[in-house]
N, C-alpha and C positions, 0 to 999 in steps of 0.2 A: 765566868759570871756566876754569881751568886745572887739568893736572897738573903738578904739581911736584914736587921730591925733596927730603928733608932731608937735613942734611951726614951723616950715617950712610947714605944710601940711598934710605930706605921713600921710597916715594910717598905723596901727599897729595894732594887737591881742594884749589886754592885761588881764593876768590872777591878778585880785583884792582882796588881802584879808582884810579885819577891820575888827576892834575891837575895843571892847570900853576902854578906861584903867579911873581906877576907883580910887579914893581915900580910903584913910584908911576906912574913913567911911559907903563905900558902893555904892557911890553918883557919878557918871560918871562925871570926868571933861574934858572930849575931847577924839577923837578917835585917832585911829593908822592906818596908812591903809600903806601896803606893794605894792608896784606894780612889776609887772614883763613883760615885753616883751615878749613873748614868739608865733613870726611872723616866725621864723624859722622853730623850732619844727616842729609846724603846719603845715607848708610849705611842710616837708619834709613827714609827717604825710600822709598826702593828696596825694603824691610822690607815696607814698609805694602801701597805699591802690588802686590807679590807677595800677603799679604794678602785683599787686596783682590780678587782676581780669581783665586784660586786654592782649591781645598775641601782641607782641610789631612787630613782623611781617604782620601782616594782620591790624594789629592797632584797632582792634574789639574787645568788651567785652566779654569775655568769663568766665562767671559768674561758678559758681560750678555746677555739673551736679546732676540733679534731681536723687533719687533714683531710678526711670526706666529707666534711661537713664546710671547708673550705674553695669545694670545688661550684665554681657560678656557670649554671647551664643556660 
């Protein structure tokens, strides 16, 4: 993953993949490179996991509770 920028500016996440593409021979004449945007996802990724570990009433972390603090007496 990358950050990158679009011709206007903004920043972006983008996930890059290349490769090399080769001739018959064996012999790399240029690469391939795939891009993807993928600023949302992540966005939402990030959303979750917040979420996820947070009590949206008190607005506090509240992380997983340790194994002693799991034990009900």
């Amino acid at each position: 993953m990358l950050i990158n920028r679009h011709k206007e500016g903004t920043e972006y996440i983008d996930l890059t993949l290349i490769s090399p593409v080769r001739q018959p021979n064996g012999e790399i004449s240029h690469y391939l490179a795939i891009k993807e945007d993928i600023t949302e996802p992540k966005i939402i990724e990030e959303e979750n996991r917040n979420l996820a570990f947070s009590d949206p009433l008190t607005i506090k972390a509240s992380l997983p509770a340790s194994p002693f603090q799991q034990i009900i007496f």
